[in-house]
HTML snippet that shows the backbone in 3Dmol.js (N, CA, C, O; Angstrom):
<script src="https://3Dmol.org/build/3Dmol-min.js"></script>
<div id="view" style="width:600px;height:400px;position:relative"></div>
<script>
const pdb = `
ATOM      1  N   UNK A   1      58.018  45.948 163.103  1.00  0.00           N
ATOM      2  CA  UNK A   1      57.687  47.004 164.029  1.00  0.00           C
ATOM      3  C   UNK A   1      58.452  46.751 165.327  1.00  0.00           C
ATOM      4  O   UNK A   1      58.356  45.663 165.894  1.00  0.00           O
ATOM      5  N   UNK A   2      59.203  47.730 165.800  1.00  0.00           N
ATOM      6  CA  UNK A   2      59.729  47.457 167.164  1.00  0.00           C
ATOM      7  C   UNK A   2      59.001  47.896 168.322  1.00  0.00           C
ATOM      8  O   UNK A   2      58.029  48.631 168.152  1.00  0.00           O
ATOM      9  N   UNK A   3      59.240  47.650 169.127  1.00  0.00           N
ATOM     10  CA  UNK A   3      58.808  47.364 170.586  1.00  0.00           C
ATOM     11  C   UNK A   3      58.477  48.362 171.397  1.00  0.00           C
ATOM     12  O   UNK A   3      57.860  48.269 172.458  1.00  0.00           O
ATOM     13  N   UNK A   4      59.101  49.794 170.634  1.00  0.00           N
ATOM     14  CA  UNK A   4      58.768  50.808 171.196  1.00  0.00           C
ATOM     15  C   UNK A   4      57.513  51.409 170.223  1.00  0.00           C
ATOM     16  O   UNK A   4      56.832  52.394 170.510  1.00  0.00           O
ATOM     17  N   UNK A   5      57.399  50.727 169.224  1.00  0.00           N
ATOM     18  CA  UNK A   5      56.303  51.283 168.077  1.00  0.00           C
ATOM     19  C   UNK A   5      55.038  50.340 168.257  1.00  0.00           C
ATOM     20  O   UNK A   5      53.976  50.646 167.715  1.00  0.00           O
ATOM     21  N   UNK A   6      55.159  49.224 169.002  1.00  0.00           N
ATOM     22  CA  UNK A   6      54.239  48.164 169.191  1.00  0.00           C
ATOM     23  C   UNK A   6      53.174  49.247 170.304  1.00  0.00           C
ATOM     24  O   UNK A   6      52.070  49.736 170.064  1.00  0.00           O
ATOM     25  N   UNK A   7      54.109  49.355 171.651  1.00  0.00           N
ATOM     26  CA  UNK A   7      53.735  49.998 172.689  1.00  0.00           C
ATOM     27  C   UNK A   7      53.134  51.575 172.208  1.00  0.00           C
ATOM     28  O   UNK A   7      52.126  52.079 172.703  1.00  0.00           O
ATOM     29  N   UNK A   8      53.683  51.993 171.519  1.00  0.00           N
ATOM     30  CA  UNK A   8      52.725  53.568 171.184  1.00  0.00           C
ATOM     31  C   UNK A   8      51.530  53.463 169.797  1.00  0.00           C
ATOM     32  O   UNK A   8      50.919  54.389 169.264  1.00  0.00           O
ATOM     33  N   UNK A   9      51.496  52.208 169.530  1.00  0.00           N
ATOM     34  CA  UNK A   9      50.458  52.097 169.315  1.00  0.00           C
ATOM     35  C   UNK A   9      49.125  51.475 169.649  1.00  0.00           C
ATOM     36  O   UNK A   9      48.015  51.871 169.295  1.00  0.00           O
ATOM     37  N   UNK A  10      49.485  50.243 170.527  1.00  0.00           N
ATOM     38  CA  UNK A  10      48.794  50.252 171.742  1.00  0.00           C
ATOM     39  C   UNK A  10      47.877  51.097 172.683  1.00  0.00           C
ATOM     40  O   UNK A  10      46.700  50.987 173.029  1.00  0.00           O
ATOM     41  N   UNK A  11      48.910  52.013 172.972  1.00  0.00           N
ATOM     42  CA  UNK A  11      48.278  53.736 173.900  1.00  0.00           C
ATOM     43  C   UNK A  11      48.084  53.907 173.021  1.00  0.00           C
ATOM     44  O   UNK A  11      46.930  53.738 173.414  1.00  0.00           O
ATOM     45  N   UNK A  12      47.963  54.183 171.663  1.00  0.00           N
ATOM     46  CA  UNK A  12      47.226  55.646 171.186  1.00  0.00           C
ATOM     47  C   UNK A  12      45.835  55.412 171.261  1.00  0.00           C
ATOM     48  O   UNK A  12      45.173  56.335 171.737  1.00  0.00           O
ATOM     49  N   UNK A  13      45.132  54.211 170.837  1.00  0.00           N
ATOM     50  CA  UNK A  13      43.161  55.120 171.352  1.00  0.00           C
ATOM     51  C   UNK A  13      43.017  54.890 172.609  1.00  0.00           C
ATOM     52  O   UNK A  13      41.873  54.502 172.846  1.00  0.00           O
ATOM     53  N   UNK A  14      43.806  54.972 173.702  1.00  0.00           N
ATOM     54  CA  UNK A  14      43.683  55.209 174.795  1.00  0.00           C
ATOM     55  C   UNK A  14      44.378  56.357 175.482  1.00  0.00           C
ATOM     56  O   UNK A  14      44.264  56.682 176.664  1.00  0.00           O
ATOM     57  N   UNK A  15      45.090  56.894 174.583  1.00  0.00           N
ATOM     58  CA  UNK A  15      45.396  58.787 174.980  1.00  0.00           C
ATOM     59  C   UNK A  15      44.298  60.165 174.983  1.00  0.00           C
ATOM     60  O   UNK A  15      43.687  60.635 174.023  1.00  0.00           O
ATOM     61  N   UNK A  16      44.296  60.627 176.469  1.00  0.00           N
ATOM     62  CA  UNK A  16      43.178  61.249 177.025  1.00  0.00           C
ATOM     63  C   UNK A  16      43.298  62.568 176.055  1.00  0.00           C
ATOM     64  O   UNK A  16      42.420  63.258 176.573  1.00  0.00           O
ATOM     65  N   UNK A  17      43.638  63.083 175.355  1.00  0.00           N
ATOM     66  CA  UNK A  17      43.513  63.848 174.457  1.00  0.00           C
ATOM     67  C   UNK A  17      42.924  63.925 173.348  1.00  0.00           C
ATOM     68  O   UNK A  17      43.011  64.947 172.668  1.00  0.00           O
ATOM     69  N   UNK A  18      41.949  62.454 172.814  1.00  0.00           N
ATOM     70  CA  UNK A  18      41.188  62.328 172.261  1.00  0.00           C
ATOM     71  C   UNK A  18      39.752  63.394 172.699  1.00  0.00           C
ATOM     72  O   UNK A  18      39.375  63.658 173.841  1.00  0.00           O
ATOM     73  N   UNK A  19      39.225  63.806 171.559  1.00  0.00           N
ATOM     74  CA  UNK A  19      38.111  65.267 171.729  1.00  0.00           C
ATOM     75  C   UNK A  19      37.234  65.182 170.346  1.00  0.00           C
ATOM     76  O   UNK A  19      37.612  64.684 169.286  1.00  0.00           O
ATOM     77  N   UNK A  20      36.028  65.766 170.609  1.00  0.00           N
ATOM     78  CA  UNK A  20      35.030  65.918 169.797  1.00  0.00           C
ATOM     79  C   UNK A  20      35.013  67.269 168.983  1.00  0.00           C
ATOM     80  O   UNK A  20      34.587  68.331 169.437  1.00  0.00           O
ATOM     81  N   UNK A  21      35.380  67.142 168.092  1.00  0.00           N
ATOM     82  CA  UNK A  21      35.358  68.514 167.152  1.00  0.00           C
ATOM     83  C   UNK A  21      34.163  69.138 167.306  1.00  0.00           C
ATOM     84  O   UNK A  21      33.356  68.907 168.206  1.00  0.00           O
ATOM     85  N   UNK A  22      34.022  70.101 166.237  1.00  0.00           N
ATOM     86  CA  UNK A  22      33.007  71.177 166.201  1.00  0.00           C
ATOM     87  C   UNK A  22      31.679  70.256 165.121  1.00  0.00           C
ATOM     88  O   UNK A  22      30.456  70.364 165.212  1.00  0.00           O
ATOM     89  N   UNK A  23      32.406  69.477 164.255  1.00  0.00           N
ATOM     90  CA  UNK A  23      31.640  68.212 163.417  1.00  0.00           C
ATOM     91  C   UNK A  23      31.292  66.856 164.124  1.00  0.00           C
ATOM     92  O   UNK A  23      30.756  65.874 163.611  1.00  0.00           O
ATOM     93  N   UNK A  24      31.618  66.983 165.115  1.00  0.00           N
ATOM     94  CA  UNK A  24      31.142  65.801 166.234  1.00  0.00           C
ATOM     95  C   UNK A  24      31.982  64.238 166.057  1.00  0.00           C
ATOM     96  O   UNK A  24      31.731  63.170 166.614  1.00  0.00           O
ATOM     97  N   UNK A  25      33.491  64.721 164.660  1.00  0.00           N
ATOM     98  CA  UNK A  25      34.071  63.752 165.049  1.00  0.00           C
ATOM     99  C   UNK A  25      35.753  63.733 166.071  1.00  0.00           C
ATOM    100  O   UNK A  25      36.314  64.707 166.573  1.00  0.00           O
ATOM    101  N   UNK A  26      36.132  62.469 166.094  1.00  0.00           N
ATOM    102  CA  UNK A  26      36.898  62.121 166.886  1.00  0.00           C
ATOM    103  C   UNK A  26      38.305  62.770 166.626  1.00  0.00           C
ATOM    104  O   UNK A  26      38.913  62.307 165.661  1.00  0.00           O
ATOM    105  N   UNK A  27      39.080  64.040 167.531  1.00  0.00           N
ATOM    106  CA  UNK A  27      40.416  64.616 166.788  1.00  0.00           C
ATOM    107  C   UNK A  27      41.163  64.139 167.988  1.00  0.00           C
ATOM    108  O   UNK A  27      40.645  63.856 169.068  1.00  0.00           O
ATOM    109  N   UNK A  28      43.101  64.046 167.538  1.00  0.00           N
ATOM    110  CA  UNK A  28      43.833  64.808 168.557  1.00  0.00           C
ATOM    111  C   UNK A  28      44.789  65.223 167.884  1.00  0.00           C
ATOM    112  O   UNK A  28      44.842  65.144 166.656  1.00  0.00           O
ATOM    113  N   UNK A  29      45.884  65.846 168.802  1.00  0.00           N
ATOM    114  CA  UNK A  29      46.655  66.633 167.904  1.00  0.00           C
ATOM    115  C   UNK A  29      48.079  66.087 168.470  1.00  0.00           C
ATOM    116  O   UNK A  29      48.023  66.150 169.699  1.00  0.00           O
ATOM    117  N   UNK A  30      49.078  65.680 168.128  1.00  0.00           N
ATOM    118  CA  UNK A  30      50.677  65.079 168.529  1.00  0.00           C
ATOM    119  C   UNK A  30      51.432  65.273 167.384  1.00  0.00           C
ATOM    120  O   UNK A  30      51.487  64.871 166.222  1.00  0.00           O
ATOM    121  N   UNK A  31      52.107  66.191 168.290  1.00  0.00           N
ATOM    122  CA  UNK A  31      53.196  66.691 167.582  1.00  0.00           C
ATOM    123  C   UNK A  31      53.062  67.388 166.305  1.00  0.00           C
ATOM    124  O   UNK A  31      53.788  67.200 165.329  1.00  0.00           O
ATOM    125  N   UNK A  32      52.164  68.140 166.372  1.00  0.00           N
ATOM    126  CA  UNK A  32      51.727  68.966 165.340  1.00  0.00           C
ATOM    127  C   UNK A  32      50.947  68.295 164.478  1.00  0.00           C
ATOM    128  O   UNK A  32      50.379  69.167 163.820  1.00  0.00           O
ATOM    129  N   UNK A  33      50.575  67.165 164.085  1.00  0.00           N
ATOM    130  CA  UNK A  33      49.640  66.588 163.517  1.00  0.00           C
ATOM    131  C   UNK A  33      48.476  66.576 163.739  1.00  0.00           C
ATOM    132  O   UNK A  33      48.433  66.274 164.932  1.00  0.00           O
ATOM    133  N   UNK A  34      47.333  66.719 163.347  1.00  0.00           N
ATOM    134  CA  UNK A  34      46.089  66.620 163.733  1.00  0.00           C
ATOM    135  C   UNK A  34      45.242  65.282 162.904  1.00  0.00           C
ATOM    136  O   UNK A  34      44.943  65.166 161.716  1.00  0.00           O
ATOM    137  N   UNK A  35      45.052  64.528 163.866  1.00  0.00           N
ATOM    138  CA  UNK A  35      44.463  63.151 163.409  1.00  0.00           C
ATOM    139  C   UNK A  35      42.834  63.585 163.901  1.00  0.00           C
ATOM    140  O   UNK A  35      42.582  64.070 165.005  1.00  0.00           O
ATOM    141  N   UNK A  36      41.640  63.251 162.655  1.00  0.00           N
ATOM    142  CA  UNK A  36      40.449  63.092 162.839  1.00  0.00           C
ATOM    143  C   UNK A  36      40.016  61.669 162.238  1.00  0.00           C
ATOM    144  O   UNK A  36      40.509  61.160 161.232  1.00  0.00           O
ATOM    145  N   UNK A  37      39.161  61.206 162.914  1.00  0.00           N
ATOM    146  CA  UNK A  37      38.371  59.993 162.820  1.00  0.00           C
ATOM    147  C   UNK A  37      37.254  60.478 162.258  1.00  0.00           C
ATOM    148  O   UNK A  37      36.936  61.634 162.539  1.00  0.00           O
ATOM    149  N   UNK A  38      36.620  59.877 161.559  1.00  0.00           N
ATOM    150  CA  UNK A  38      35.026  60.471 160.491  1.00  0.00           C
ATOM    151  C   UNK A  38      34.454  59.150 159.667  1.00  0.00           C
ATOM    152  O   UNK A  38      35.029  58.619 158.718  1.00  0.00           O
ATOM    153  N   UNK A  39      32.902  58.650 160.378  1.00  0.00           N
ATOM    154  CA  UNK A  39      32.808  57.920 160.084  1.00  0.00           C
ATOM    155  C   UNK A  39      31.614  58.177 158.370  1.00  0.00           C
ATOM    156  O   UNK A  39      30.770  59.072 158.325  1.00  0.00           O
ATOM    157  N   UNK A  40      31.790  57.461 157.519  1.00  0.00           N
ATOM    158  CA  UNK A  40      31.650  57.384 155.914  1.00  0.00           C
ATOM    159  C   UNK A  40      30.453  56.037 155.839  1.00  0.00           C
ATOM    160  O   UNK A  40      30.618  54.954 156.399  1.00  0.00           O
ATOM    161  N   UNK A  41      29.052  56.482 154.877  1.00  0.00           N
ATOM    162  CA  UNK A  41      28.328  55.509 154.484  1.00  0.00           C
ATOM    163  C   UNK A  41      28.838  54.339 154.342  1.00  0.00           C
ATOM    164  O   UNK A  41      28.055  53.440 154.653  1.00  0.00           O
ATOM    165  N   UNK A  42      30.229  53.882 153.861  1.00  0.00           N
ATOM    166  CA  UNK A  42      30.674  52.798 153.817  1.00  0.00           C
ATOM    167  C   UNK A  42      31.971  52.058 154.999  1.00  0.00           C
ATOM    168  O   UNK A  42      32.569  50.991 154.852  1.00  0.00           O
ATOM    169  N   UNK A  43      32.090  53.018 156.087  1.00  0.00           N
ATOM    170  CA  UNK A  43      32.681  52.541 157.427  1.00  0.00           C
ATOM    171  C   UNK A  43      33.349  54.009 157.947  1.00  0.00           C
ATOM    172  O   UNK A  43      32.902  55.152 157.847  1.00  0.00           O
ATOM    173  N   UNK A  44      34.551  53.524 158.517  1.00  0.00           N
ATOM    174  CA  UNK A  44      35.392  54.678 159.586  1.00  0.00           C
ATOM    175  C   UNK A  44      36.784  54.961 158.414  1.00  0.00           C
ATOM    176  O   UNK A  44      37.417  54.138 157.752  1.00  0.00           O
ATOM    177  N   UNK A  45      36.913  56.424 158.501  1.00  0.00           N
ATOM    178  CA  UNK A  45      38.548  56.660 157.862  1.00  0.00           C
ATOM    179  C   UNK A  45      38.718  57.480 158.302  1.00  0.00           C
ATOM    180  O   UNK A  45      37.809  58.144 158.800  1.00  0.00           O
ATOM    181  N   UNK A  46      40.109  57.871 158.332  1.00  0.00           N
ATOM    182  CA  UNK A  46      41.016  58.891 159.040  1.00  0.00           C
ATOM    183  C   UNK A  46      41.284  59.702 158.329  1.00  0.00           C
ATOM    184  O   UNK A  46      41.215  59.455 157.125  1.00  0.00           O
ATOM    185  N   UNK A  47      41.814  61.362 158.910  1.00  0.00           N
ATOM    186  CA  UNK A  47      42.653  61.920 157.903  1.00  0.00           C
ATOM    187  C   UNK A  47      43.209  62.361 158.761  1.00  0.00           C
ATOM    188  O   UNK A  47      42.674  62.507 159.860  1.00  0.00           O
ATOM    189  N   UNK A  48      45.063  62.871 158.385  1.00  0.00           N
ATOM    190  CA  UNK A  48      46.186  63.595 158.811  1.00  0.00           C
ATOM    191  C   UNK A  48      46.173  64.728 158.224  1.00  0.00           C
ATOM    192  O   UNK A  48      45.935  64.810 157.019  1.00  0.00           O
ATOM    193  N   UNK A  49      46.468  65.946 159.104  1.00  0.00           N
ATOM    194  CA  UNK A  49      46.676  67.085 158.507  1.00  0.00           C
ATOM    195  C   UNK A  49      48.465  67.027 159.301  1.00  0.00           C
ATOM    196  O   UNK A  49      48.845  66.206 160.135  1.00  0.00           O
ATOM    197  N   UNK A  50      49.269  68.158 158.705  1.00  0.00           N
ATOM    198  CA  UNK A  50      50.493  69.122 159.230  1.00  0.00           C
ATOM    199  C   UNK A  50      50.445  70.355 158.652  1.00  0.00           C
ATOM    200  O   UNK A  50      49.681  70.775 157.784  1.00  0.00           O
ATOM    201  N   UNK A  51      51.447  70.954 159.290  1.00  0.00           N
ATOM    202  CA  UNK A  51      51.405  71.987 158.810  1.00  0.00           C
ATOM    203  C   UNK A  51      52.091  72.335 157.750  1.00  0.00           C
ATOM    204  O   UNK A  51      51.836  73.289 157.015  1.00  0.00           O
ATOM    205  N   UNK A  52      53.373  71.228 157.600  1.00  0.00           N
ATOM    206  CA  UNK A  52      54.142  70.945 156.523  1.00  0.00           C
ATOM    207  C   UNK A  52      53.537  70.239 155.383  1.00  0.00           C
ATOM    208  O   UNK A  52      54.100  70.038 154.307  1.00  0.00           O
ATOM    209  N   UNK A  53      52.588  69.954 155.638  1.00  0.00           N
ATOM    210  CA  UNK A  53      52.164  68.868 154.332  1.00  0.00           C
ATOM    211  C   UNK A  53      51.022  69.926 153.863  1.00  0.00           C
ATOM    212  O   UNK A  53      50.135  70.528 154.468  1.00  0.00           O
ATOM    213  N   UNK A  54      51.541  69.864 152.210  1.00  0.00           N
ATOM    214  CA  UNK A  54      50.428  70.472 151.233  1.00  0.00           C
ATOM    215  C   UNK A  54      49.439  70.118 151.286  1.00  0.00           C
ATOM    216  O   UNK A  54      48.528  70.934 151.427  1.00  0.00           O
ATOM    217  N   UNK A  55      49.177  68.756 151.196  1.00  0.00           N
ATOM    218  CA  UNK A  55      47.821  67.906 150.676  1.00  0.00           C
ATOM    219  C   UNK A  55      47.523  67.088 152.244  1.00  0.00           C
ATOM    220  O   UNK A  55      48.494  66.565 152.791  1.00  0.00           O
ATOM    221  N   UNK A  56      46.078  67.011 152.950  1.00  0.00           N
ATOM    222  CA  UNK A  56      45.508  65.981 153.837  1.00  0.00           C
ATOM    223  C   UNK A  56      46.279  64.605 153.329  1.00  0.00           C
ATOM    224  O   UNK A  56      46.493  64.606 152.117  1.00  0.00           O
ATOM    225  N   UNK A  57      46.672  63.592 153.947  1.00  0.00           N
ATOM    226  CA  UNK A  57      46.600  62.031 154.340  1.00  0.00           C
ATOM    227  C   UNK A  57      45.637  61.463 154.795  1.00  0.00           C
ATOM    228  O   UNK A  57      45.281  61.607 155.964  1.00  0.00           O
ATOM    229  N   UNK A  58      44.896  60.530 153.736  1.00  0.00           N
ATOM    230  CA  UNK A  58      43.442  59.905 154.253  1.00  0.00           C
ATOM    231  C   UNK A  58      44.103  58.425 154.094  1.00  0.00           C
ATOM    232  O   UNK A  58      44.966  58.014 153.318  1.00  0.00           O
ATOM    233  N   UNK A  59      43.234  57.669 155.312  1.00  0.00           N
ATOM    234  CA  UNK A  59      43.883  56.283 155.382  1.00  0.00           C
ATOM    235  C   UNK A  59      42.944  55.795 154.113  1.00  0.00           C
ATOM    236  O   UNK A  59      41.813  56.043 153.696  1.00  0.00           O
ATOM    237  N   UNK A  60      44.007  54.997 153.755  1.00  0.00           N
ATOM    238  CA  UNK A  60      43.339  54.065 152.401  1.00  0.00           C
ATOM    239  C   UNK A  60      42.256  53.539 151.966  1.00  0.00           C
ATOM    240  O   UNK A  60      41.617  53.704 150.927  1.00  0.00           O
ATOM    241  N   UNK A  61      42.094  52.788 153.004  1.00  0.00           N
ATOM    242  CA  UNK A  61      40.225  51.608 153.141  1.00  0.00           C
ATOM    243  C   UNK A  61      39.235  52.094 154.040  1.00  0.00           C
ATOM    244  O   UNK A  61      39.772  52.772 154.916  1.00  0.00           O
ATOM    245  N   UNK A  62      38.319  52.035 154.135  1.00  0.00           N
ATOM    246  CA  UNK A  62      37.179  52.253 154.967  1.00  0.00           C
ATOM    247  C   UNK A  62      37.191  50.864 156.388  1.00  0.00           C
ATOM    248  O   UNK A  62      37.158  49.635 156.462  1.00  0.00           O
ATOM    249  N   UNK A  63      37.246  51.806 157.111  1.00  0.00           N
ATOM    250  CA  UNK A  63      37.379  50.495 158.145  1.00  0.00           C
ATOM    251  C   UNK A  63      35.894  49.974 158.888  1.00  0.00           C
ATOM    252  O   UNK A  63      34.880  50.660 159.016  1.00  0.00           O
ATOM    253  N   UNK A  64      36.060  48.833 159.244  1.00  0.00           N
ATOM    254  CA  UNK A  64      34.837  48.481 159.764  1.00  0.00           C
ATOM    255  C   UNK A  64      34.404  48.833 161.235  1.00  0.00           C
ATOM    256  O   UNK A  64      33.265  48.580 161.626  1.00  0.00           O
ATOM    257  N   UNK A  65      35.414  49.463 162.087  1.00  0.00           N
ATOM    258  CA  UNK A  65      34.898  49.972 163.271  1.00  0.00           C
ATOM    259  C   UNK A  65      35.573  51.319 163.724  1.00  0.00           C
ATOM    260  O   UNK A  65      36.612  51.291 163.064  1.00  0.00           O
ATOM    261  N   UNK A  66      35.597  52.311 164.350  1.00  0.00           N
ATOM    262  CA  UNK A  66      35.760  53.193 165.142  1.00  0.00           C
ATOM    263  C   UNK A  66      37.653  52.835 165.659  1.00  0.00           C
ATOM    264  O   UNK A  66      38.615  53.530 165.334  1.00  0.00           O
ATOM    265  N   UNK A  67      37.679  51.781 166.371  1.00  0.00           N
ATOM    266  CA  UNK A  67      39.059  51.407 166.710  1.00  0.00           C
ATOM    267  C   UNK A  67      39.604  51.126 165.616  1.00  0.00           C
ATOM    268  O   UNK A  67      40.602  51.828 165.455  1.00  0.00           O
ATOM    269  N   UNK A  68      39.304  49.987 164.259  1.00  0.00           N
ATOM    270  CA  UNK A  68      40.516  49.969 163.433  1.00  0.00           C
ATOM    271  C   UNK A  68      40.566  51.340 162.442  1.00  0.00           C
ATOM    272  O   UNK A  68      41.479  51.548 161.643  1.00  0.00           O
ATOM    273  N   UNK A  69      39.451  52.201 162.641  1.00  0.00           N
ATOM    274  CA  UNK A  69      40.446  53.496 162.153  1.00  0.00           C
ATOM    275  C   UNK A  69      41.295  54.456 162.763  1.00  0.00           C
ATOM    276  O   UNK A  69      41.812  55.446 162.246  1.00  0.00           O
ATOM    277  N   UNK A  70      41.394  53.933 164.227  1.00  0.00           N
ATOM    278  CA  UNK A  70      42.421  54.331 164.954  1.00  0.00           C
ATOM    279  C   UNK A  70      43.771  53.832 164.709  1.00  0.00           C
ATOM    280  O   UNK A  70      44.828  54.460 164.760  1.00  0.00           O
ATOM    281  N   UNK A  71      43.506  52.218 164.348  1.00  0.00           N
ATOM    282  CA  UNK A  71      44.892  51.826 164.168  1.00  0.00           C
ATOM    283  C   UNK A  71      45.154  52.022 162.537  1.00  0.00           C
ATOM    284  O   UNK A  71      46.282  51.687 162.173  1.00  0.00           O
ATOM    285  N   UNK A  72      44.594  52.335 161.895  1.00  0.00           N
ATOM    286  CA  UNK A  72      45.001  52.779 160.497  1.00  0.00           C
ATOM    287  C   UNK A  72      45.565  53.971 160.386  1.00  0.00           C
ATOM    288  O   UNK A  72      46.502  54.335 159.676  1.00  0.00           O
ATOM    289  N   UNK A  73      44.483  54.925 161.651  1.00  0.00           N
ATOM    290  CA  UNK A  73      45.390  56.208 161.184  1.00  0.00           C
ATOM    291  C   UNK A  73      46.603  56.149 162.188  1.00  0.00           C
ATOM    292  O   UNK A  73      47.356  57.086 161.924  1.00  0.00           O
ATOM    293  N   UNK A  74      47.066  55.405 163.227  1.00  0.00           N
ATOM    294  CA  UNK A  74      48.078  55.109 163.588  1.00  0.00           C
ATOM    295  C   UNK A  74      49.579  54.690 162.386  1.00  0.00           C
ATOM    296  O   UNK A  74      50.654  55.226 162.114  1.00  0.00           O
ATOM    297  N   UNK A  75      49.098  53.885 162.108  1.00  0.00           N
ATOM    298  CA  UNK A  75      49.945  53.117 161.067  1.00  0.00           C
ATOM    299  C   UNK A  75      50.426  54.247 160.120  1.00  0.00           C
ATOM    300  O   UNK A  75      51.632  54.385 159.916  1.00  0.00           O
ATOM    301  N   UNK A  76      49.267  55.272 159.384  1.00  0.00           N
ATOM    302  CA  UNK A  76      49.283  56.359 158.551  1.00  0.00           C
ATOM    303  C   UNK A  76      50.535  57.148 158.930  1.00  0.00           C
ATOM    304  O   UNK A  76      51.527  57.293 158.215  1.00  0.00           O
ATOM    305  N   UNK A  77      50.278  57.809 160.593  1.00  0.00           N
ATOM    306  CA  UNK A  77      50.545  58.783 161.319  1.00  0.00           C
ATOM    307  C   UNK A  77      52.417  58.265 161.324  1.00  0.00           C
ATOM    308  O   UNK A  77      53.284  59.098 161.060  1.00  0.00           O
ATOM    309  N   UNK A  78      52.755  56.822 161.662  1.00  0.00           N
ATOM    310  CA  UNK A  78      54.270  56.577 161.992  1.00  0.00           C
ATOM    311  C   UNK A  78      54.762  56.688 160.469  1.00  0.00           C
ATOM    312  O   UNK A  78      55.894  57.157 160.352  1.00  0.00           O
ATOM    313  N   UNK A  79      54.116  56.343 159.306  1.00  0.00           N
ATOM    314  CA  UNK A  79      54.628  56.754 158.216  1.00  0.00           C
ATOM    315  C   UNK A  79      54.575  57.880 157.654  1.00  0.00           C
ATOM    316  O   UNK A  79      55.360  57.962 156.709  1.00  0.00           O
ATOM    317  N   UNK A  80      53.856  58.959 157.884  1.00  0.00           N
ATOM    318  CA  UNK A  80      54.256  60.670 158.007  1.00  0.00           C
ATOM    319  C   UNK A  80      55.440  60.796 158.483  1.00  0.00           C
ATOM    320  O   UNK A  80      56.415  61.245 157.880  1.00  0.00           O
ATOM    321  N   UNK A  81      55.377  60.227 160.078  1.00  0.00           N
ATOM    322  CA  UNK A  81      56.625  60.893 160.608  1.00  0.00           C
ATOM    323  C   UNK A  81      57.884  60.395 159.795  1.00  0.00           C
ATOM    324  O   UNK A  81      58.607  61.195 159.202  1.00  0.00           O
ATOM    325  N   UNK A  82      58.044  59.432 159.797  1.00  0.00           N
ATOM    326  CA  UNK A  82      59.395  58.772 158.726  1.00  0.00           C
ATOM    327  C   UNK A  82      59.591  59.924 158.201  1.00  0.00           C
ATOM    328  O   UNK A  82      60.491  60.738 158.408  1.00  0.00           O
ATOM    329  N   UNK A  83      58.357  59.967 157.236  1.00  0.00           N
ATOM    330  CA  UNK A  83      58.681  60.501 155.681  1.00  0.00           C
ATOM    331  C   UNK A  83      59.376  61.981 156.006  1.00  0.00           C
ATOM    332  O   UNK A  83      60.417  62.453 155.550  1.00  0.00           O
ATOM    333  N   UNK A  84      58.299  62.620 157.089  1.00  0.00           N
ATOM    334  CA  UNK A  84      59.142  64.007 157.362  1.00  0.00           C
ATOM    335  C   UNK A  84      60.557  64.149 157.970  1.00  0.00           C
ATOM    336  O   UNK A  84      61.204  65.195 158.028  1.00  0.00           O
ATOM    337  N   UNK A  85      60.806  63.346 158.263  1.00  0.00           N
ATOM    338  CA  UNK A  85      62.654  63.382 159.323  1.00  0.00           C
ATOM    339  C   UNK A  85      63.017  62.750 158.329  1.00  0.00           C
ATOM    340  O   UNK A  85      62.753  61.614 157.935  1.00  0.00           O
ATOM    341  N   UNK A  86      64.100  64.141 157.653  1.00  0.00           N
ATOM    342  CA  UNK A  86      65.062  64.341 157.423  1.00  0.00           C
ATOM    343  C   UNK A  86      66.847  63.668 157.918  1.00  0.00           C
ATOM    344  O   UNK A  86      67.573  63.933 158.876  1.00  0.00           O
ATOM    345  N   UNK A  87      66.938  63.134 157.241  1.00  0.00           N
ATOM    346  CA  UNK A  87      68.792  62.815 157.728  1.00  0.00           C
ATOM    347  C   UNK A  87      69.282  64.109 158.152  1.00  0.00           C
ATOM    348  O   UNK A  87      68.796  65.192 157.827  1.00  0.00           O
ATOM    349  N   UNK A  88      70.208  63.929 158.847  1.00  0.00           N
ATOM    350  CA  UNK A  88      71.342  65.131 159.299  1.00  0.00           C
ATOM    351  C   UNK A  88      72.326  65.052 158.253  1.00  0.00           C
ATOM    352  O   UNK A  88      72.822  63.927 158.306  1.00  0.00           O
ATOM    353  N   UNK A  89      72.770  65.645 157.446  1.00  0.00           N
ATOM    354  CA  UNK A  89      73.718  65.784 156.930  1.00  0.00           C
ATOM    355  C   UNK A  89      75.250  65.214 157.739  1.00  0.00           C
ATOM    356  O   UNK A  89      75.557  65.790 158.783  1.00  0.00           O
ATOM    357  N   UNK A  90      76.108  64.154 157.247  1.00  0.00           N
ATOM    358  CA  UNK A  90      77.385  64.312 157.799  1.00  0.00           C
ATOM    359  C   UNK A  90      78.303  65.468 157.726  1.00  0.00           C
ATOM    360  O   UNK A  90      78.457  66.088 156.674  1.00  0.00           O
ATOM    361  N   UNK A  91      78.961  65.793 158.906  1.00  0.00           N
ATOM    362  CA  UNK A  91      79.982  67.131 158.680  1.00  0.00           C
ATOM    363  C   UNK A  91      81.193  66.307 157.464  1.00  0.00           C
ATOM    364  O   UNK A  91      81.536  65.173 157.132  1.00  0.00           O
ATOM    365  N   UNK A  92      81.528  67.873 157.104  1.00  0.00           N
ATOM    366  CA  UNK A  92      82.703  67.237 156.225  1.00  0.00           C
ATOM    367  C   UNK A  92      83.848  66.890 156.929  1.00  0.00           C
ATOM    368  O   UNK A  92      84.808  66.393 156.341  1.00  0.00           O
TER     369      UNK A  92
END
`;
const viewer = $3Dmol.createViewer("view");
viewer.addModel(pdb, "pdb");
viewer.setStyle({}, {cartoon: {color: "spectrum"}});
viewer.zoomTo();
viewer.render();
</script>
């Protein structure tokens, strides 16, 4: 992880754009993504929505607190973005 990915994940559960849905859990929205926190009989998990993506992204494991499903759906969220950016084509 580099140094600029260390640092934005750091800030993220401390970005004031964190908000209480209409279900009383934890959303925000960057860069068109919408990350919710929702906590489960068996701990905390995340899900990613886009607008590009067919199917929700739910983080894998059930986490044991409120913050590490922040940093899960962090972790989730930088591997969306990968996956969606596209190479530029080289000119001929």
């Amino acid at each position: 992880m580099d140094s600029g990915t260390k640092r934005r994940r750091s800030q993220f559960p401390k970005l004031k754009s964190w908000r209480r849905n209409r279900a009383g859990n934890w959303q925000i929205e960057l860069r068109q993504f919408r990350v919710t926190i929702f906590q489960k009989p068996t701990g905390w998990s995340a899900v990613i929505n886009h607008p590009a993506m067919t199917e929700a992204a739910f983080t894998r494991d059930s986490c044991g607190n409120f913050a590490e499903a922040q940093m899960a759906a962090f972790d989730l969220l930088t591997m969306l973005e990968r996956r969606m950016v596209s190479p530029t084509p080289a000119p001929p």
